[in-house]
N, C-alpha and C positions, 0 to 999 in steps of 0.2 A: 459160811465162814470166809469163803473166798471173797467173794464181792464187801463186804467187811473190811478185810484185811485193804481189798483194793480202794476203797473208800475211804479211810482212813490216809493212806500213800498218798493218795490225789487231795487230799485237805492239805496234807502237809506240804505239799507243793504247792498249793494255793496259798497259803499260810505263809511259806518264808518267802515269795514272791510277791505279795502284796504289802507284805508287813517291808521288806526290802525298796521297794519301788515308794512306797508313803514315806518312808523313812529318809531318803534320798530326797523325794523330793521337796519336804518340809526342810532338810539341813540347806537345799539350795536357796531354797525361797527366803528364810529367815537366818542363815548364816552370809551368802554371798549377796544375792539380789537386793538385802534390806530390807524386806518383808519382814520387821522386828513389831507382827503383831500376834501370837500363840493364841491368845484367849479367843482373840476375835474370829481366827482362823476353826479354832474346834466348834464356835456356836456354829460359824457358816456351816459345818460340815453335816453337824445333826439335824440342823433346820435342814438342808438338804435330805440326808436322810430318809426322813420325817415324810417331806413334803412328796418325794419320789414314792414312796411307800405306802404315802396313806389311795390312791386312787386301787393300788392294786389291794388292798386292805378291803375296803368299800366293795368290793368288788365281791369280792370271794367270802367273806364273813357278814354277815350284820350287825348292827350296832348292837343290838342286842346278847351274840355272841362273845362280841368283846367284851361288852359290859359282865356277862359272866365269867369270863376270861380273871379280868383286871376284880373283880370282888373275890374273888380265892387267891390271887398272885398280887396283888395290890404293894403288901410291903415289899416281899423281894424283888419286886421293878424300881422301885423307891428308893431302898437301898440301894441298886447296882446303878441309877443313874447319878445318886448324890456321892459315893463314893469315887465313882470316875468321876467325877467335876472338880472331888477337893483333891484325888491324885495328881490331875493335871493343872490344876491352880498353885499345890504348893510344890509339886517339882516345880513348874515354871521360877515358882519365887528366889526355889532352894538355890535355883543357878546366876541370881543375882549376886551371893554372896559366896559361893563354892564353885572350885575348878569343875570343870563337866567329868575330868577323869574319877576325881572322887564322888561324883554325883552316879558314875556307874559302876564304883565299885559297891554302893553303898545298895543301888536297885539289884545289884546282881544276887541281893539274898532275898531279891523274892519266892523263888521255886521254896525257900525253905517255909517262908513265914506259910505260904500257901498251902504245905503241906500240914505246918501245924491247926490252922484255922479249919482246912476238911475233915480234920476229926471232928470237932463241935460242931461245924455246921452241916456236912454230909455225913457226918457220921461214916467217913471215905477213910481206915487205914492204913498206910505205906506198909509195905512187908519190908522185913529186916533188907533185904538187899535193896530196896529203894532209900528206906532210908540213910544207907552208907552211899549210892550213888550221891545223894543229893549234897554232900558237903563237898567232894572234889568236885561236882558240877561246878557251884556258887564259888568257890577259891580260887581253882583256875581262871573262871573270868575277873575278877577281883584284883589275881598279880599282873594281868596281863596288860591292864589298862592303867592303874593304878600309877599316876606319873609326881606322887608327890602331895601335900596339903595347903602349898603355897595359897595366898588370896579363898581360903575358906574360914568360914568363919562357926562356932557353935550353933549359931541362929539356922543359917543356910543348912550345916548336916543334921540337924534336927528336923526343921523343914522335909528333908529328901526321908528322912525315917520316916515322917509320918504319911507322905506318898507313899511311900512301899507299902506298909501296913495297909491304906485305903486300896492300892491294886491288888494287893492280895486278899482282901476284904471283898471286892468287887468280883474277884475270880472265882472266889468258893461261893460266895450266895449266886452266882449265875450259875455254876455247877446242880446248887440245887436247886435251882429253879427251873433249870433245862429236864432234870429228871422228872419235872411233874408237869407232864402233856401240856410244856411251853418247848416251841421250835426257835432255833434260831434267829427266822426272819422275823417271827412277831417280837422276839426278846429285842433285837435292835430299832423294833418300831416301835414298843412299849416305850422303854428307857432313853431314845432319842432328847423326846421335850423334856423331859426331865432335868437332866445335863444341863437343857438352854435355860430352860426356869434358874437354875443354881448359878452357871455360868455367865449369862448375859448381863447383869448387874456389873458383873466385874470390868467386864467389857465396856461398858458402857462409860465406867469410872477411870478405867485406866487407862485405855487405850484409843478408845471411840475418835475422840479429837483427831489423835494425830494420824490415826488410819485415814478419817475423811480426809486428811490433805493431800494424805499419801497416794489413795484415789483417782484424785481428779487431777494428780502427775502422772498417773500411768494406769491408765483405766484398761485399756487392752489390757496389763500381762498380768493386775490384778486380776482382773475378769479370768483370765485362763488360771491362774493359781488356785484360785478360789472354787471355780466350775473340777480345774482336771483332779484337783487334790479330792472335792467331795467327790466323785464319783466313786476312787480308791479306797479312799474312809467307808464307802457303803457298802464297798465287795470287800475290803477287811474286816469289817465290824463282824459283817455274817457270818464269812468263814470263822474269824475268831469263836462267832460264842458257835459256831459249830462241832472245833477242834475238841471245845472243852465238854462238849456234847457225846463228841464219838470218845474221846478219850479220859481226859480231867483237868480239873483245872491247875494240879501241880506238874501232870504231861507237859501241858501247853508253857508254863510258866519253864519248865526243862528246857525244851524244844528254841524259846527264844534265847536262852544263855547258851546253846551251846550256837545259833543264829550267828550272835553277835561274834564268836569266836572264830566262825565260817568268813565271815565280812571283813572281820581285819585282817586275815590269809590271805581273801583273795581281792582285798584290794591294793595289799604290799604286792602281787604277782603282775595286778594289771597297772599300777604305779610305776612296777618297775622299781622298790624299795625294798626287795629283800636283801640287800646289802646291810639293811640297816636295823635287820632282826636279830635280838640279845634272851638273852637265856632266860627271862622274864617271858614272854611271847609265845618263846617254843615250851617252855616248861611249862607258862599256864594252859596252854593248848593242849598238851599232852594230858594233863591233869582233867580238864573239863570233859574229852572225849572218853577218858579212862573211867571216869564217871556217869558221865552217858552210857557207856557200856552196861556197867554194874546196873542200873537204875532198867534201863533196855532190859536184862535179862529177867531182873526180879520180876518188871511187869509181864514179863511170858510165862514167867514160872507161877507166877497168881493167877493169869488167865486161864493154866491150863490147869490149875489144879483147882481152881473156882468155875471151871466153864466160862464158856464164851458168855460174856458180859453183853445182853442188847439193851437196848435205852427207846427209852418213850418218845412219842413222837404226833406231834399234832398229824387227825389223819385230811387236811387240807394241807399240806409242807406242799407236796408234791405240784397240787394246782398253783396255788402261790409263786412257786419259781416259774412254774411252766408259762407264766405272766411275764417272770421279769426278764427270762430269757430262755430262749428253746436250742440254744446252740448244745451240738452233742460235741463232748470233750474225749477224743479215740470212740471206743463204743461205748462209754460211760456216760449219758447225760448229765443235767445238772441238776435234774428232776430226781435220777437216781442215785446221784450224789445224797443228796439231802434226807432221802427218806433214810428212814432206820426200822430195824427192828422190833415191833410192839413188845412191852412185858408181858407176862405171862397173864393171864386173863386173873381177878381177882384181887391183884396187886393192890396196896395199900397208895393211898395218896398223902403224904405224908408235908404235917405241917412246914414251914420255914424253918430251921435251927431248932424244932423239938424232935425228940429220939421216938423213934417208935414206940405205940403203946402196944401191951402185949392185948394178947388176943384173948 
């Protein structure tokens, strides 16, 4: 239970650390530098992915085990790469025509859609205290950013809805697909080409041109955006569908709203802007973490009256990382990061989005 609990801590520190530093560096690249290429950016990232991934793949499984891999998990890899493709295509679009603030007040109800979608598809759900955490979760971040609906337009918040709905879509069928002896690393190595299949078309039409020109002005710091963002992309990908592994996929969707409430604290502190914090800010703050709490406790008060919760677990996880890296993090590896606890012997394998048949 211990090493659990500590496993869990170390994700989420992996988690708001990667997801922070990807974050940061995609707003530089494509807000400041002019790097105004998104699409082209996510294919590079998965083809990187992909390409990193597949020697240590080859390596440790056989085509053949993949092959039985991908003939049982076939749709839910399908689904979570095509879903992340049209999340990230039509946010992109959404913010042609909508302010970004209304663009995250509108992402900030994903923790909720996500909880609604893992009933039907995990069959995952919320106890009454999570469910009350989760609306002062999603509101607090909502007032807090929320600067108005100037230059939005029907088209553009329609757009960002139906992103939401696809990431929350993509989050619960990874959920269950992580519970059926698929690990993290294979789920980002499965769903990678997928994305690019969907993705690169777009790319290709909309953007292609004026990136090659953009290119061969500045090839060096392309070259580093491109190299230093996928490598980030590859250690957030894992972690991510790890989070939702150790914990779920409405945790995790939690976890980044109250992120984002972390971020804008503390970078009015190292700006040097808290002068200029209004009772929107602090109230939605106060509301989001006051949420997190509630939501925080319900999920203890279910683990401890459901037991410890352990989740399935490819039993090559451990070789696999032991590949992509042997660095010990304190006395935690990354090897024992990653493994988890097997189910109970017996345990059913249970299709994509059908409910258990009885016995």
């Amino acid at each position: 239970m211990a090493t659990l609990i500590a496993k869990k801590i170390l994700a989420v520190a992996l988690y708001l650390g990667l997801n922070s530093s990807l974050n940061l560096l995609n707003k530089w690249a494509l807000g400041v530098y002019g790097f105004k290429f998104p699409i082209v950016m996510t294919v590079m990232h998965m083809t990187f992915s992909f390409l990193f991934l597949l020697p240590i793949m080859l390596f440790n499984t056989t085509i053949s085990q993949h092959q039985a891999v991908l003939e049982k998990q076939w749709k839910g890899v399908a689904l979570i790469g095509v879903f992340m493709a049209i999340n990230i295509a039509l946010n992109n679009a959404s913010l042609v025509s909508m302010a970004l603030s209304l663009n995250q007040v509108i992402r900030a109800s994903i923790p909720c859609f996500t909880a609604v979608f893992a009933v039907f598809v995990e069959n995952r759900f919320p106890t009454k205290l999570q469910a009350i955490g989760l609306a002062p979760i999603s509101l607090g971040v909502m007032i807090s950013v929320f600067e108005g609906t100037n230059d939005s337009s029907s088209d553009g918040i329609a757009l960002c809805v139906m992103a939401s709905i696809s990431n929350a879509l993509m989050m619960t069928i990874s959920g269950r697909v992580l519970t059926q002896k698929l690990d993290a690393v294979r789920l980002t190595f499965y769903t990678a080409p997928v994305s690019v299949l969907v993705l690169f078309p777009l790319a290709l039409y909309l953007e292609w041109g004026a990136f090659h020109q953009f290119m061969l002005l500045h090839p060096h710091a392309v070259t580093g955006i491109l190299l230093g963002g996928s490598c980030i992309a590859l250690s957030y990908n894992m972690v991510h569908n790890l989070m939702i592994q150790l914990m779920s996929a409405t945790t995790t969707c939690v976890i980044g709203n109250v992120k984002v409430m972390l971020l804008l604290l503390l970078s009015s502190f190292i700006f040097g802007d808290t002068r200029h914090w209004h009772w929107k800010l602090i109230g939605g703050c106060m509301l989001t973490l006051s949420g997190f709490f509630i939501y925080s406790y319900g999920s203890l008060k279910g683990t401890q009256m459901g037991g410890a919760q352990t989740l399935p677990v490819s039993s090559s996880t451990t070789s696999l990382l032991g590949n992509i890296s042997n660095m010990n993090i304190g006395n935690m590896s990354a090897q024992k990061l990653f493994s988890i606890t097997p189910p109970p012997a017996g345990e059913p394998d249970l299709p994509l989005c059908k409910p258990p048949q009885a016995a």
